[in-house]
C-alpha positions as CSV (number, residue, x, y, z in Angstrom):
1,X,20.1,-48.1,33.1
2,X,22.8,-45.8,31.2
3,X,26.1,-46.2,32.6
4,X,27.5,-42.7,31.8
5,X,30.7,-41.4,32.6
6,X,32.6,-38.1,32.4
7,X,36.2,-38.6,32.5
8,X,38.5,-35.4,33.1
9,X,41.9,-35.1,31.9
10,X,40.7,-37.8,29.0
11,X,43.8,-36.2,26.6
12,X,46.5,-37.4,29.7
13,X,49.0,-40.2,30.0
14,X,46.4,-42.4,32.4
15,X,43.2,-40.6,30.7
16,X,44.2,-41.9,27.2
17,X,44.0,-45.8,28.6
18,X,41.1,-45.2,30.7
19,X,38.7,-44.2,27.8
20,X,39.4,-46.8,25.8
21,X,38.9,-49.3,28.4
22,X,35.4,-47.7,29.6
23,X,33.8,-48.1,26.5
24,X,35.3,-51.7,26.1
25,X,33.3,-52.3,29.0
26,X,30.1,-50.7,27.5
27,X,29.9,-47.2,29.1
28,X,28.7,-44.2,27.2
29,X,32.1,-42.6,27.6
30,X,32.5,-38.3,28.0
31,X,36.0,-37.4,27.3
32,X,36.8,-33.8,28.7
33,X,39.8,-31.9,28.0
34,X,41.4,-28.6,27.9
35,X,42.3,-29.9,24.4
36,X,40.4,-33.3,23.3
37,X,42.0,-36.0,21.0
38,X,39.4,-38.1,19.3
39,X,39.2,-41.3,21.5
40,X,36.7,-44.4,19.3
41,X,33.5,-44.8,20.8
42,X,33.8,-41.1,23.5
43,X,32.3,-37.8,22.8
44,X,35.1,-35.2,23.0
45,X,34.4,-32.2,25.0
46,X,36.6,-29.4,25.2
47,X,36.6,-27.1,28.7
48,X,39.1,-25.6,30.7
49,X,38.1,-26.8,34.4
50,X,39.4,-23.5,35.7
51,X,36.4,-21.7,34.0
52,X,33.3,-22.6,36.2
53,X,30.4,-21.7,34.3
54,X,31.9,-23.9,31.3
55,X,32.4,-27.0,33.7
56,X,28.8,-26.4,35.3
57,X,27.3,-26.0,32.0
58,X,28.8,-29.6,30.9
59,X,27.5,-31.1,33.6
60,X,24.0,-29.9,32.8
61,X,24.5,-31.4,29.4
62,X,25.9,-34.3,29.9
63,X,24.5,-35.8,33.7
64,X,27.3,-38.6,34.1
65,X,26.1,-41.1,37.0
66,X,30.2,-41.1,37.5
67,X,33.0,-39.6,37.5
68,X,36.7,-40.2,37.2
69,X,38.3,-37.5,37.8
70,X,41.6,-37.6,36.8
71,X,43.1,-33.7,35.5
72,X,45.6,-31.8,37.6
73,X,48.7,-30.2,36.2
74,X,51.4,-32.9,36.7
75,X,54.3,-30.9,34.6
76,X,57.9,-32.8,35.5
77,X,60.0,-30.3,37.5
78,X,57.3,-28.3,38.5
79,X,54.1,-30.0,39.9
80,X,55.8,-30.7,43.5
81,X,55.8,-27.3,44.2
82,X,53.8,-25.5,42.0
83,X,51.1,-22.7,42.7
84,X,49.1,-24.6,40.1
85,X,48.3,-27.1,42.6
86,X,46.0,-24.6,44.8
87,X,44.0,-23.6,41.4
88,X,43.3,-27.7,40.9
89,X,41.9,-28.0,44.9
90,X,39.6,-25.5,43.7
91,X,38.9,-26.3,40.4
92,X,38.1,-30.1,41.6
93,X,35.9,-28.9,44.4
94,X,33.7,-26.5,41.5
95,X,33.8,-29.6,39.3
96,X,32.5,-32.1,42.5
97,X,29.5,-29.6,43.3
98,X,28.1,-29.3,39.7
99,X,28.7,-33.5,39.5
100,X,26.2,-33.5,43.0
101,X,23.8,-30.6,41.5
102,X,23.4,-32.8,38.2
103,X,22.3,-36.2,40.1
104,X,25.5,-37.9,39.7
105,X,26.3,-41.1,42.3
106,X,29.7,-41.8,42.0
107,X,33.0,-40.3,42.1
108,X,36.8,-42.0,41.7
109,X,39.5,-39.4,42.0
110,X,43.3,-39.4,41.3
111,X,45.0,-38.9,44.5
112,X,48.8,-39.6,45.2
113,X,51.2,-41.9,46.8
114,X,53.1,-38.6,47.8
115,X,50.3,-37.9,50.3
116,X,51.3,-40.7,53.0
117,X,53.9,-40.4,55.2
118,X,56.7,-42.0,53.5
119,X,58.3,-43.8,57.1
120,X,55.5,-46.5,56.4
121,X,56.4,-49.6,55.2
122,X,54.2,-50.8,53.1
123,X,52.0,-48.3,52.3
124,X,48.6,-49.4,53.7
125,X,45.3,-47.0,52.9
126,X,45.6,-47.0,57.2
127,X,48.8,-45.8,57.0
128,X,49.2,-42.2,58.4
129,X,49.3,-39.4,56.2
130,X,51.9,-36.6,56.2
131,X,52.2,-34.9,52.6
132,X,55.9,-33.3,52.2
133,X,55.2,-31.3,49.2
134,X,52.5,-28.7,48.1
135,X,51.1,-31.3,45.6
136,X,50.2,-34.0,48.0
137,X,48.8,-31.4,50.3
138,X,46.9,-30.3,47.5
139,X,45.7,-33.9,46.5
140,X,45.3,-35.1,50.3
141,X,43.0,-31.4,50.9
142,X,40.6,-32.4,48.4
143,X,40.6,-36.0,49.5
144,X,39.3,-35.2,53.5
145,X,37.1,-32.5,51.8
146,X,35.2,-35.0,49.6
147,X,35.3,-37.8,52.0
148,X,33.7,-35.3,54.2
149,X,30.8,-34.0,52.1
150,X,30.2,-37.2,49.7
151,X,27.7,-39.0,52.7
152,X,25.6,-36.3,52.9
153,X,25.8,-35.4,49.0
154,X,24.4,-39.2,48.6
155,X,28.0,-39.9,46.8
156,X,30.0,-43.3,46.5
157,X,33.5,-41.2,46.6
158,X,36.6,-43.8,46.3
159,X,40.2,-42.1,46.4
160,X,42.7,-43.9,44.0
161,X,46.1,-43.1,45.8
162,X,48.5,-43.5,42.2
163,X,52.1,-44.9,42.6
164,X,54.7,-44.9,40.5
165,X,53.5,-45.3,36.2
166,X,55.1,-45.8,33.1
167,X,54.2,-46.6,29.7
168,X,53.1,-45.0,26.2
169,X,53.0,-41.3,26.2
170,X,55.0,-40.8,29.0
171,X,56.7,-37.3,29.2
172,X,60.4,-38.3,27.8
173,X,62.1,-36.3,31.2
174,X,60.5,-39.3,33.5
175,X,62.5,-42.2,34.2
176,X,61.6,-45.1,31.9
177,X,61.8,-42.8,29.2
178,X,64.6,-41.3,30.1
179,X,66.5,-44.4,30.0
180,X,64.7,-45.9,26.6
181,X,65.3,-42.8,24.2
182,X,68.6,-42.3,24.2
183,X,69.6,-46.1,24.3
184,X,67.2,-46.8,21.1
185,X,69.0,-43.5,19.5
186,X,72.4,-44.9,20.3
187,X,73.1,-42.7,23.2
188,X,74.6,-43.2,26.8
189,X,71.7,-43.6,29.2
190,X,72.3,-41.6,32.5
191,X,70.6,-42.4,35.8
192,X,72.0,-42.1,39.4
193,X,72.6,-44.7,41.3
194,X,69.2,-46.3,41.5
195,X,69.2,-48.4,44.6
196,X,65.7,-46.7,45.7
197,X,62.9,-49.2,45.2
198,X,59.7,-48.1,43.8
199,X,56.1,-50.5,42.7
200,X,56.0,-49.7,39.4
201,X,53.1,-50.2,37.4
202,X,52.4,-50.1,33.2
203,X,49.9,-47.5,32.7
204,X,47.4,-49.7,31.2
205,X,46.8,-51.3,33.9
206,X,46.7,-48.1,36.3
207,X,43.8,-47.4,33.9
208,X,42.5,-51.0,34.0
209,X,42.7,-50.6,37.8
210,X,40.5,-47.2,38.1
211,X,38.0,-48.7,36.1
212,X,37.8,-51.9,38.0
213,X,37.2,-49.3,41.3
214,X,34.9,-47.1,39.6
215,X,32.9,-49.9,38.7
216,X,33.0,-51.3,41.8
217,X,31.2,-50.2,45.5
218,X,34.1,-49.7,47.6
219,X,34.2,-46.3,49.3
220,X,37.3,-44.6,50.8
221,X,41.4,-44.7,49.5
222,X,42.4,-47.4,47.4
223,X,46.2,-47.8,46.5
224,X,46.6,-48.0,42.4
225,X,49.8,-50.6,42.7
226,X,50.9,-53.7,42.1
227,X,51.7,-54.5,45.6
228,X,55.8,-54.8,44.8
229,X,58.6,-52.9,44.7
230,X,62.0,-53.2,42.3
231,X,65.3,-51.2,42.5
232,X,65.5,-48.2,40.2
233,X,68.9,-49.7,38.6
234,X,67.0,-53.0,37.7
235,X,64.4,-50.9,35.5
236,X,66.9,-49.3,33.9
237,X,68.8,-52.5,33.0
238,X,65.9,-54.5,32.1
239,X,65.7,-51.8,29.3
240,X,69.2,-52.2,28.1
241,X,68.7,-55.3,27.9
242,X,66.4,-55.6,25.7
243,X,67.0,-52.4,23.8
244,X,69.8,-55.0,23.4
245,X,72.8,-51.6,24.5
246,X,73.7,-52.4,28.2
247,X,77.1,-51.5,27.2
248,X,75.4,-47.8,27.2
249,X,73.8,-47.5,30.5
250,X,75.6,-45.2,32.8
251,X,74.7,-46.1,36.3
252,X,75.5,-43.6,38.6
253,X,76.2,-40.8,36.2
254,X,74.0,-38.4,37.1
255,X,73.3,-37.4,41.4
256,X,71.2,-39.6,43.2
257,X,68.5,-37.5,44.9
258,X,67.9,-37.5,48.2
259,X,64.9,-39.7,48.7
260,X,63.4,-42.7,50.7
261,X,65.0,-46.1,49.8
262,X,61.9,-47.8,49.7
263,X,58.4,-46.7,48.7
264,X,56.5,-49.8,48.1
265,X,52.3,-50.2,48.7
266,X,50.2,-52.8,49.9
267,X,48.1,-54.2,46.8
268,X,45.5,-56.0,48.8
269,X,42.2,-53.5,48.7
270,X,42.9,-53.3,44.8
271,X,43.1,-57.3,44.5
272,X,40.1,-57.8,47.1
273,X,38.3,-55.7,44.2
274,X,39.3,-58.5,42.0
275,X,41.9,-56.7,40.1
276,X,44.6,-58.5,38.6
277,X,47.5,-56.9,35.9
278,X,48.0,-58.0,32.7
279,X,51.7,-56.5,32.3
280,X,54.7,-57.9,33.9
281,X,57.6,-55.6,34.5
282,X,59.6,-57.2,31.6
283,X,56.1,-57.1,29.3
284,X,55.1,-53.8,30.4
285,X,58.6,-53.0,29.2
286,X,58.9,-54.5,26.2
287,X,55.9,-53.2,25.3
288,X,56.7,-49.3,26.5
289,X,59.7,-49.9,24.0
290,X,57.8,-50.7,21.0
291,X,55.8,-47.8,21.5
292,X,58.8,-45.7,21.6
293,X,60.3,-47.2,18.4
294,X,56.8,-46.1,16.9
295,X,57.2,-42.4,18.3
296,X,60.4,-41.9,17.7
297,X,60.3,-42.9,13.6
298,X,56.7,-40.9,13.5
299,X,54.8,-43.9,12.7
300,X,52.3,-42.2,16.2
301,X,52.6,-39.1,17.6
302,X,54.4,-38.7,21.1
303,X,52.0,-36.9,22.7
């Protein structure tokens, strides 16, 4: 039997790992996007998942038995709060019911670490959930929703609650890149004083991870981590190390946010899934700094 997949959001920083590594694994692979790169081995479709006759009529065409769902408008500085967010609970819900109407069987959405309460430490799928922001009220809406209908719609619906990513086409105002531009283009590095911890994760693997669920029968949340946390400071000195400037990281330079001092998750679900990543901190890295050498001298295009 045809394992076919639609993957939203396919042009995105996790999308753009995840199609590759679905067809590695021998799915027939549909890439939707707003605006759809050519990705080997996917058909490309271009729809705008706020127009509902377009996203209905895709899902006529192309009957996916699964989904992996992974669009929403994640735009630094203004996806916490944004009024964007309300349009994607909606959008997702259309997009869900034209997935049931067209016989599909199962479902792996992006949700959000920002949905738990963040008093909980580690961050267990059991832990209690108390979104602070608009976004993880938005994500954690259309989690209970789906989790509420998917029985009786005959779905396997697993919830992939992301952490904290990094890696290749990153926008450049998030942290790692923040830190790796400026030192590769000589620059002072500011960060603030980075003694939160956070369980970082290379994005290939976040994608590796999906696909290990998707592929998989488990049913409910499922934290996308590695099960560890690290200091923000030691991130950004493990770059400048071995961007090989330390002298130009300025620790401390720029306000430290108010924020939890520890937002680390329990990896356990993920590895009882048999899951395991390929990137180290100081490979995923090394290897988020190559790419950035490429972007930066146009050898491949940043976004």
């Amino acid at each position: 039997m045809t394992r076919r997949v639609l993957v939203t959001g396919a042009s995105g920083f996790i999308g753009r790992q995840a199609v590759p590594a679905l067809v590695a694994n021998g799915w027939e692979v549909h890439a939707a996007a707003r605006r759809p790169i050519e990705l080997p081995g996917a058909a490309a479709h271009a729809v705008d998942l706020m127009d509902a006759e377009a996203v209905a009529a895709l899902l006529v065409a192309v009957r996916p038995s699964h989904l992996l769902h992974l669009a929403w408008d994640v735009t630094p500085g203004r996806y916490w709060s944004g009024r964007e967010n309300l349009d994607w609970v909606a959008a997702s819900l259309r997009l869900y019911r034209a997935f049931v109407a067209a016989g599909g069987e199962r479902v792996v959405a992006a949700g959000t670490c920002a949905e738990y309460d963040w008093t909980s430490d580690p961050l267990e799928e059991t832990a209690p959930l108390r979104p602070a922001t608009l976004y993880g009220k938005a994500k954690a809406a259309v989690s209970e929703l789906l989790a509420a209908s998917a029985p009786a719609d005959g779905i396997g619906l697993a919830w992939a609650r992301l952490f904290f990513l990094y890696g290749p086409h990153e926008h450049r105002s998030r942290l790692v890149p923040s830190v790796i531009v400026p030192l590769l283009q000589g620059e002072p590095a500011l960060i603030g004083e980075g003694l939160a911890q956070r369980d970082f994760m290379h994005v290939a693997d976040v994608a590796a991870a999906l696909v290990t669920v998707l592929e998989s029968e488990h049913v409910g949340p499922v934290n996308i981590a590695r099960g560890g946390i690290v200091p923000i400071r030691e991130v950004a000195r493990a770059i400048a190390e071995q961007i090989g400037r330390p002298e130009l990281l300025r620790i401390g330079a720029r306000p430290t946010p108010i924020e939890p001092g520890r937002l680390g998750a329990s990896g356990a679900v993920l590895a009882g899934l048999g899951f395991r990543p390929r990137f180290s901190h100081k490979a995923g890295i090394a290897d988020t700094i190559g790419w950035w050498r490429r972007a930066l001298t146009g050898a491949i295009r940043e976004r």
